[in-house]
N, C-alpha and C positions, 0 to 999 in steps of 0.2 A: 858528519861534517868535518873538514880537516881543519887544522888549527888554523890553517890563510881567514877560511871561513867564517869560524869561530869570533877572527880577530873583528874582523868587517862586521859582523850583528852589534859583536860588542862596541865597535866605532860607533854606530849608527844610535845608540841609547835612546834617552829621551829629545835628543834633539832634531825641532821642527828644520824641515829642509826640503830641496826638491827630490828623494830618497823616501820620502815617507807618505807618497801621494796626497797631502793637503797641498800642495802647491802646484796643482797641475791644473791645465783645463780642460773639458772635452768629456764626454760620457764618463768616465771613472772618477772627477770629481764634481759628479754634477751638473758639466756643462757651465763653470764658474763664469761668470759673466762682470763685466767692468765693472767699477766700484760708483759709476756715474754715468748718466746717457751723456757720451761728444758727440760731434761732428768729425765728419772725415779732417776738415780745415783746422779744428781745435787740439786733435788727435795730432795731427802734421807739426801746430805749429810747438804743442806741447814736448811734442818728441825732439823738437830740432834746439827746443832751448836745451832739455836735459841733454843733448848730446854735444852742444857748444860749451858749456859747463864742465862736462865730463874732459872733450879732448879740446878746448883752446880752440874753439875752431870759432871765427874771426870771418868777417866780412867779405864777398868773395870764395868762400870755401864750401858756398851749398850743396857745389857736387861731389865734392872732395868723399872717396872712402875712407875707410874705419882706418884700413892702414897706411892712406899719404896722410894722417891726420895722426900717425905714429903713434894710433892703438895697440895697447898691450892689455894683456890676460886681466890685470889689473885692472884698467878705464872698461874693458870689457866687459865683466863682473859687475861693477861702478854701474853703467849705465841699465845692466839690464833689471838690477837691483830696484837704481828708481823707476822704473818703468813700471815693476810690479808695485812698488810702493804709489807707484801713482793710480794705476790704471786698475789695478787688481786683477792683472794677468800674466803669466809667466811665459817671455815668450825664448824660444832656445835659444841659449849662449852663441850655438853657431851659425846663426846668422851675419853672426858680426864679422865672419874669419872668412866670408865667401864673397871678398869683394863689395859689402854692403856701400853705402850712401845714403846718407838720414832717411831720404823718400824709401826707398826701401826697406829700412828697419820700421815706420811708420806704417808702413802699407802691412809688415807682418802684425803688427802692434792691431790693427785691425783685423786683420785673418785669424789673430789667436782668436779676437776675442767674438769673432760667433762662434753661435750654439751648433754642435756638432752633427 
């Protein structure tokens, strides 16, 4: 292994992360499954509050994407953070940077979470 290499194992140590496949879902960890039975509606509504939270998003703004609601890498990371802490599924950061809209982060926030 060349030193780049070397440096990246040694980065990665004892610390839990999406790196070390405990955080993932879908056959290689199991098939992780949410930390509680929702609702598609509770799922929705749960996601729209942590996401109004995250970006200030206010009355009037439920279509609004990630970035007329002047999402950064930051609120990005933030959101998808509680998401896992909520739901107990990790769903990809880049969903947020393709144009999402809460309904649509919601709707993958479901997708993760069935069994593969």
């Amino acid at each position: 292994m060349d030193d780049a290499g070397n440096a990246i194992a040694r980065m990665r140590g004892p610390f839990p992360g999406p790196h070390d496949g405990r955080h993932r879902t879908g056959p290689e960890n199991g098939g992780r499954r949410m930390k509680a039975d929702w609702s598609p509606q509770e799922i929705e509504d749960r996601v729209r509050e942590i996401w109004a939270g995250v970006l200030n998003a206010g009355e009037g703004e439920e279509g609004a994407t990630f970035f007329e609601l002047h999402g950064q890498s930051i609120s990005a990371a933030r959101i998808i953070a509680r998401i896992e802490d909520e739901f107990g599924v990790a769903v990809d950061i880049g969903v947020l940077f393709r144009d999402c809209d809460v309904a649509m982060l919601a709707r993958e926030v479901m997708a993760t979470a069935r069994p593969a």
